[in-house]
C-alpha positions in Angstrom: -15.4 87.4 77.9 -12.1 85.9 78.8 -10.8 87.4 82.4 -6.8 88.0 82.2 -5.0 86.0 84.6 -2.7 87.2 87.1 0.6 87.4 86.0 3.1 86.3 89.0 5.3 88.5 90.6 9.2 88.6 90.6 11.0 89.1 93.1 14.2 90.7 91.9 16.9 92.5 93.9 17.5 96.0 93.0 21.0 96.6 91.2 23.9 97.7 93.7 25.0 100.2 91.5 27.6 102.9 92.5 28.0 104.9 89.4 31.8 104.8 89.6 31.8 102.8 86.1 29.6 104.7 84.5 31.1 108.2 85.6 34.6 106.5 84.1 33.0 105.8 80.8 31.3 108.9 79.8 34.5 111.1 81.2 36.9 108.7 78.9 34.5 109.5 75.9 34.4 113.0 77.0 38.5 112.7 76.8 38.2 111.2 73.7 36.1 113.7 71.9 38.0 117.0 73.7 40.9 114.8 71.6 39.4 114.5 68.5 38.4 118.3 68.3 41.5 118.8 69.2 43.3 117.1 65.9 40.4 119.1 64.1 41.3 122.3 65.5 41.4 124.0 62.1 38.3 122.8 60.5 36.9 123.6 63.7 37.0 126.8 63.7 37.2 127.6 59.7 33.0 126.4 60.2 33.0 128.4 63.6 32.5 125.9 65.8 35.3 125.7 68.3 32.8 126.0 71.1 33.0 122.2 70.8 36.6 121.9 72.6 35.1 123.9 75.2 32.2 121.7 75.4 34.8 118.4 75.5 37.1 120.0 78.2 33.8 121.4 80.4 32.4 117.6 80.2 35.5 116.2 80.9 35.9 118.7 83.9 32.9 117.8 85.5 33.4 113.6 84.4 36.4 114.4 86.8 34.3 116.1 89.7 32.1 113.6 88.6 34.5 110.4 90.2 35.5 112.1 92.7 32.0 112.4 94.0 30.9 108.5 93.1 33.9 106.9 94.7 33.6 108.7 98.1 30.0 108.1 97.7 31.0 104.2 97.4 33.5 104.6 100.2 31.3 105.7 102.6 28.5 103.4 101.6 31.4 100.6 101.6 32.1 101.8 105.2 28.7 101.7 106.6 28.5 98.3 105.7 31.5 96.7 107.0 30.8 96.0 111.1 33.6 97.5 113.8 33.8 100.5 111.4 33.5 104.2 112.9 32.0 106.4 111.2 
């Protein structure tokens, strides 16, 4: 009949993440796979599955709209933190 202790409490800041980073990773590796597909056109589409360029190139698409989004997100939330700024 032992009683469990109370474990203390951290405090720990949240992260100040942006996504900017990760958006540019995963739309690099969507690059590099639309590029790899692309050397392996031909087997690619001897097994029928060329719908994988078109997967690379719509993932690398939207990894574009993707940054576009994230750094005017951090722009703004850059602005609204800097004092004499109008917004």
């Amino acid at each position: 009949m032992s009683a469990e202790k109370p474990q203390p409490k951290a405090h720990v800041e949240p992260l100040d993440v942006d996504a900017v980073r990760t958006v540019q990773i995963g739309t690099a590796l969507w690059a590099l796979a639309l590029v790899a597909t692309l050397v392996a056109r031909d087997p690619l589409d001897e097994q029928g599955r060329t719908w994988w360029i078109w997967t690379c190139f719509a993932g690398l698409v939207l990894g574009l709209l993707g940054l576009v989004v994230t750094t005017r997100r951090r722009r703004r939330i850059t602005a609204s933190q800097t004092p004499g700024q109008l917004s």
